[in-house]
C-alpha positions in Angstrom: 17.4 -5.0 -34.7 19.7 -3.7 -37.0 17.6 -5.7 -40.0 14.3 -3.6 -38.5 16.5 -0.3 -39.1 17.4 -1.3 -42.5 14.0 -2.1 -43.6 12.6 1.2 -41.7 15.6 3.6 -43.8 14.5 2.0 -46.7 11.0 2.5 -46.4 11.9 6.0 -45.7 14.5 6.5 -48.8 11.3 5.1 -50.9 8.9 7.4 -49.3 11.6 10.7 -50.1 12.4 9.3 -53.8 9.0 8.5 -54.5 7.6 11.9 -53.5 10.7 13.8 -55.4 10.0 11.4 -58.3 6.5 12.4 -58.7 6.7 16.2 -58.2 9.8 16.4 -61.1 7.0 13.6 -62.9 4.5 16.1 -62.5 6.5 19.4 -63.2 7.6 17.9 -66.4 4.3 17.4 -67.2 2.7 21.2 -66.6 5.8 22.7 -68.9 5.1 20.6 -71.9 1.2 21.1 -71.3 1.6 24.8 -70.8 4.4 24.9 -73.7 7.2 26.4 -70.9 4.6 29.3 -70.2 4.6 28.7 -66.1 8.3 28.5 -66.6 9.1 31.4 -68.4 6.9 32.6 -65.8 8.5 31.9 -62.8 11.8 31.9 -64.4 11.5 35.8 -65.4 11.3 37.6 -62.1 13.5 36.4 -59.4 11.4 37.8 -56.9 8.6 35.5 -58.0 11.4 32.6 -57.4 12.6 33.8 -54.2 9.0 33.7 -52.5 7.6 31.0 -53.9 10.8 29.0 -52.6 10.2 31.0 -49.5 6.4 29.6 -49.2 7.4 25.9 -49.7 10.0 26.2 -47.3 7.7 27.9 -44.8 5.2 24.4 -45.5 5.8 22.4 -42.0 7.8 19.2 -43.1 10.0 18.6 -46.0 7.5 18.0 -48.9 7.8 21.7 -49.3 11.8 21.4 -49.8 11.7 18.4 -52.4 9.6 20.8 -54.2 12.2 23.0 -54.4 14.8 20.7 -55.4 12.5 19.5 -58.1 12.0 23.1 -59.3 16.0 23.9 -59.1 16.7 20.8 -61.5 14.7 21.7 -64.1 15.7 24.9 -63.8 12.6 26.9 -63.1 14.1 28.0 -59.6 17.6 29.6 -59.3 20.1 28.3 -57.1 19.4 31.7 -54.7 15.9 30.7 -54.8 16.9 27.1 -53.7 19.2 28.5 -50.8 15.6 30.7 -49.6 14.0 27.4 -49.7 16.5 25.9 -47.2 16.7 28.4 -45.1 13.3 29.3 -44.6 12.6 25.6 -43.7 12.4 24.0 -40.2 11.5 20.4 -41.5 9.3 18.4 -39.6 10.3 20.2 -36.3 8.7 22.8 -37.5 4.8 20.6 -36.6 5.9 20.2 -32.8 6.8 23.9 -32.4 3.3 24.9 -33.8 2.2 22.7 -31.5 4.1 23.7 -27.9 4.4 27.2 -28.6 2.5 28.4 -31.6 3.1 32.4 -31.6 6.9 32.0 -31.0 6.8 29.5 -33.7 4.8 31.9 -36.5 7.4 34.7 -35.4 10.5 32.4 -36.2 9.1 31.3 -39.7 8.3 34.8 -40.6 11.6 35.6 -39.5 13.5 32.9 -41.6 10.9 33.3 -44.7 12.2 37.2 -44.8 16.0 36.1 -44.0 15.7 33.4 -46.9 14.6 35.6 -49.4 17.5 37.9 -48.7 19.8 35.1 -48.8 18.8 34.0 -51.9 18.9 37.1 -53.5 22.5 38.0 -52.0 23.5 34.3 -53.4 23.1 35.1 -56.8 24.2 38.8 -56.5 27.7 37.9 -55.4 28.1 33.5 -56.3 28.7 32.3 -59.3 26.8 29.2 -59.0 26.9 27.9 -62.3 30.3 26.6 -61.1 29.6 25.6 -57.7 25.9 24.3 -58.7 27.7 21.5 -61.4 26.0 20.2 -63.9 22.7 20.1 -62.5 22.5 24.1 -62.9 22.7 23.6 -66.7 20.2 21.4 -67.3 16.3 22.5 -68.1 13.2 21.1 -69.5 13.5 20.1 -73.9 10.6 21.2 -76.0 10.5 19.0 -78.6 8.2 19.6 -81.7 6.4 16.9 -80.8 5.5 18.2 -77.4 1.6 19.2 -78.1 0.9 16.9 -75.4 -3.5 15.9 -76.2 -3.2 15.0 -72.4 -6.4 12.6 -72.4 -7.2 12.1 -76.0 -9.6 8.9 -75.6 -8.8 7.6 -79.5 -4.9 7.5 -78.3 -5.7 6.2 -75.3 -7.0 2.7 -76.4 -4.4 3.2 -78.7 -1.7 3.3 -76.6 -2.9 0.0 -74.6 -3.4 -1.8 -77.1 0.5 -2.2 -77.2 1.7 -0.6 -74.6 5.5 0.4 -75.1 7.9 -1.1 -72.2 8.2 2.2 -70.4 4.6 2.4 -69.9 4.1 -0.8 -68.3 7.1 -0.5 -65.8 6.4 3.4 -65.0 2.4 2.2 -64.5 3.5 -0.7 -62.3 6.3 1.8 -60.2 3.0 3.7 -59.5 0.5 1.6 -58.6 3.0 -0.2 -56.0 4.2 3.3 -54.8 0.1 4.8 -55.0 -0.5 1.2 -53.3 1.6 1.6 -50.3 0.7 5.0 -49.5 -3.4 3.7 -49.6 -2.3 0.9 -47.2 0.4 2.9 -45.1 3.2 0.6 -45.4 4.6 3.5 -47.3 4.6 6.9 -44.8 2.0 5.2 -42.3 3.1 7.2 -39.2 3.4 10.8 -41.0 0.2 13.2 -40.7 -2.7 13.1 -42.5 -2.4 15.7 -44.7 1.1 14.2 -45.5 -0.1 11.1 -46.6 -3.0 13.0 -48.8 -0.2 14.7 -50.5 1.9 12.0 -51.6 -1.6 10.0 -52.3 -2.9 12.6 -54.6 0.7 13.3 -56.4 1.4 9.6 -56.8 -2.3 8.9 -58.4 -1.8 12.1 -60.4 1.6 11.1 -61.7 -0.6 7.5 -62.4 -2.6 9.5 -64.2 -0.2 11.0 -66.7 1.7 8.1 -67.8 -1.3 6.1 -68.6 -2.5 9.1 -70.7 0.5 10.8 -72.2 1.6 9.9 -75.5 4.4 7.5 -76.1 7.1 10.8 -77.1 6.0 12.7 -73.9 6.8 8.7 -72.0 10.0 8.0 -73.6 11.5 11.1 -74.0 10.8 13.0 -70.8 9.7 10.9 -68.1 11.8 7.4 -68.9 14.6 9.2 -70.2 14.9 12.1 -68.2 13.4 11.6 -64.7 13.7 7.8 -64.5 17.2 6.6 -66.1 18.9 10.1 -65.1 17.8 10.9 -61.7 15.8 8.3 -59.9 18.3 5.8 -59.0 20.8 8.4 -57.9 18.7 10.2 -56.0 17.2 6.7 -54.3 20.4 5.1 -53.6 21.9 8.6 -51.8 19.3 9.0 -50.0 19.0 5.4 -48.9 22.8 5.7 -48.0 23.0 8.9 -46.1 19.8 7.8 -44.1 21.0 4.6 -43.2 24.8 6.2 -41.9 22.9 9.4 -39.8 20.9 6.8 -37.8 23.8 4.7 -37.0 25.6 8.0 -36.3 22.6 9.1 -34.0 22.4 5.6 -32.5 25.6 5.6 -30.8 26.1 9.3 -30.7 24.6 11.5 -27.9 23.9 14.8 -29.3 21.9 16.2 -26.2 25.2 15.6 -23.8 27.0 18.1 -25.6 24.8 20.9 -24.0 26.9 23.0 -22.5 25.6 25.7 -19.9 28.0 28.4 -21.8 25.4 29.7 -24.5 28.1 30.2 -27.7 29.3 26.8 -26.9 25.6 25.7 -27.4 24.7 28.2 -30.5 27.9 26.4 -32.2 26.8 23.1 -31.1 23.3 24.0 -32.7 24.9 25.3 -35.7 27.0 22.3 -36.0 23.6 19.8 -35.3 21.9 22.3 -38.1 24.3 20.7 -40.6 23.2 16.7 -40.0 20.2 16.0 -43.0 17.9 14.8 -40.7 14.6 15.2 -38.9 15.4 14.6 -35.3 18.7 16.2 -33.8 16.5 19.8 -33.8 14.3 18.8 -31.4 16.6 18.9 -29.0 17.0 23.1 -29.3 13.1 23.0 -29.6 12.5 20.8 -26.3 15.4 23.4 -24.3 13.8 26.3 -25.5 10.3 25.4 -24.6 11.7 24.4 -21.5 13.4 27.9 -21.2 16.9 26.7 -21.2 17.8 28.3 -24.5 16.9 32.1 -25.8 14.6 32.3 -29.0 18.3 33.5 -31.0 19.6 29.8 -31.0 16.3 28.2 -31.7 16.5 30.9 -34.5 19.7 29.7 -35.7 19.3 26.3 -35.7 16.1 26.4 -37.8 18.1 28.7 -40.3 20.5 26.0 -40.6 18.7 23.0 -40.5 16.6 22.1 -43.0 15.5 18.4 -42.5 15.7 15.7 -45.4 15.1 18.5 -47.2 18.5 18.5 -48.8 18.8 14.7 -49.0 17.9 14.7 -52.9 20.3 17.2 -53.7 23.4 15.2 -52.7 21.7 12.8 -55.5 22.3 16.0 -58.0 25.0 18.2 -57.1 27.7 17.2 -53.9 29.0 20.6 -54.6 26.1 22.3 -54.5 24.7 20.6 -51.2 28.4 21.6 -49.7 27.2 25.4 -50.7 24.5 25.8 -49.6 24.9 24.7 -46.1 27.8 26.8 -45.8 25.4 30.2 -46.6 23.0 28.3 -44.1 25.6 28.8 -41.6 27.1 32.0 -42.5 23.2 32.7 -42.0 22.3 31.3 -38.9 26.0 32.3 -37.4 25.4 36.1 -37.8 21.7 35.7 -36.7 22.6 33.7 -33.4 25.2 36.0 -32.4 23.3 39.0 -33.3 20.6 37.4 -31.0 22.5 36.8 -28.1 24.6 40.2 -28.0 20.8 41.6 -27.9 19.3 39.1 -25.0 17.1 38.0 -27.6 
């Protein structure tokens, strides 16, 4: 039994590592093709950050979020922008309430889509997160000289196969076993379809680009950068903190602590809201569709909560993870009491 739960957490840590892998992969890729164009981009309005954080938060499940992180590493999104992405996420919760009660469900994303723009923009009005961010917040994407990137020039191709360098071999065999196991579903078999389309396409698309990239663009930027400097870390605390909240959830019972005195309950929500999981929010979502709960602590859950979505950042930035669920709950605190002193 507790073998079965291993192998299933691992599974799961590959499944969030892989996907996290391909999108910073992938991001990588677009700056050096564009020459840091979409960057400076994005980079140069921070409204432009703050809703397109806002839209992949507002994406049901956590793809949306891992995104984000991606984005916030290389430093294309701000750490405000990354706070709008959290809050403005329900995780994978945010599928079943489409599904039991769809127009409550599109007024509480708009709701936390406007509130996590705010928040962002409040975060870096008044925090200095360069400090509380660490490291992470000072790193970006290099521009080398070398960095024309002829994405799919056919001569260099052969060329490049002919003797393929080390990194090339192991990053084309990482992706074909990861590209592999989403095809045959050992890899994300239960998650929806148009899950498992995602992580297919990005994974065949980051396949793509290392068989066709030019041994600088390999070395330098993916091996170098994504694979030696942030995909173990981000795999291992992943793996880790997956494996100790499903012990935790195994032998603790979250739903007895539901208590008929409704600020006992919105703190107990808050409080779940803090766990980096997929799960414990159902609970609040079941209650309120039952019509135990008012729509304020459903709304105050899903401000806090924001599924795996955080998961990766522990991998990047303790501090930083520590931050942002505090504004999460400074968020969804004022907004639940708020709600309740208005019967809402």
């Amino acid at each position: 039994m507790i073998l079965t739960e291993i192998i299933h957490t691992f599974k799961h840590a590959l499944v969030i590592s892989g996907f996290v892998f391909v999108m910073m992969l992938a991001v990588e890729y677009i700056n050096v093709l564009t020459k840091g164009l979409w960057q400076k981009n994005v980079s140069e309005s921070k409204f432009k950050q703050y809703f397109l954080a806002a839209v992949l938060g507002a994406i049901p499940g956590c793809l949306g979020a891992f995104t984000s992180v991606a984005l916030f590493t290389h430093r294309i999104i701000s750490f405000g922008a990354l706070v709008t992405t959290m809050i403005a996420t329900s995780g994978d919760e945010a599928f079943v309430m489409f599904a039991m009660f769809p127009k409550q469900a599109a007024l509480l994303t708009v709701i936390i889509f406007i509130v996590g723009i705010f928040a962002g923009w409040l975060t870096d009005k008044y925090i200095k997160s360069d400090k509380l961010a660490g490291n992470i917040s000072k790193e970006g994407f290099s521009l080398h000289g070398e960095d024309k990137c002829l994405c799919f020039n056919r001569n260099n191709l052969f060329a490049q196969w002919r003797k393929p360098s080390p990194y090339r071999i192991l990053l084309t065999l990482i992706l074909i076993l990861l590209s592999a196991g989403f095809l045959s579903g050992t890899l994300a078999g239960g998650e929806k379809i148009w899950i498992k389309a995602t992580l297919i396409i990005s994974a065949l698309f980051s396949l793509f680009v290392v068989i066709s990239v030019p041994d600088h663009f390999l070395k330098e930027h993916l091996w170098k950068h994504v694979v030696k400097k942030h995909l173990p870390r981000i795999f291992f605390w992943t793996f880790g903190t997956l494996l100790f909240i499903n012990f935790l959830m195994n032998y603790i019972d979250v739903e007895a602590w539901i208590s008929q005195n409704m600020y006992v309950v919105l703190l107990i929500a808050i409080l779940t809201g803090i766990i980096p999981e997929s799960g414990p929010h159902l609970i609040f979502v079941t209650l309120f569709a039952q019509g135990t709960i008012p729509f304020s602590i459903l709304l105050a859950s899903s401000t806090v909560q924001d599924g795996h979505g955080m998961i990766p950042l522990l991998a990047e930035s303790k501090k930083g993870f520590l931050v942002i669920k505090l504004i999460n709950i400074a968020f969804g605190s004022a907004i639940g009491l708020l709600g309740l002193a208005l019967n809402f």
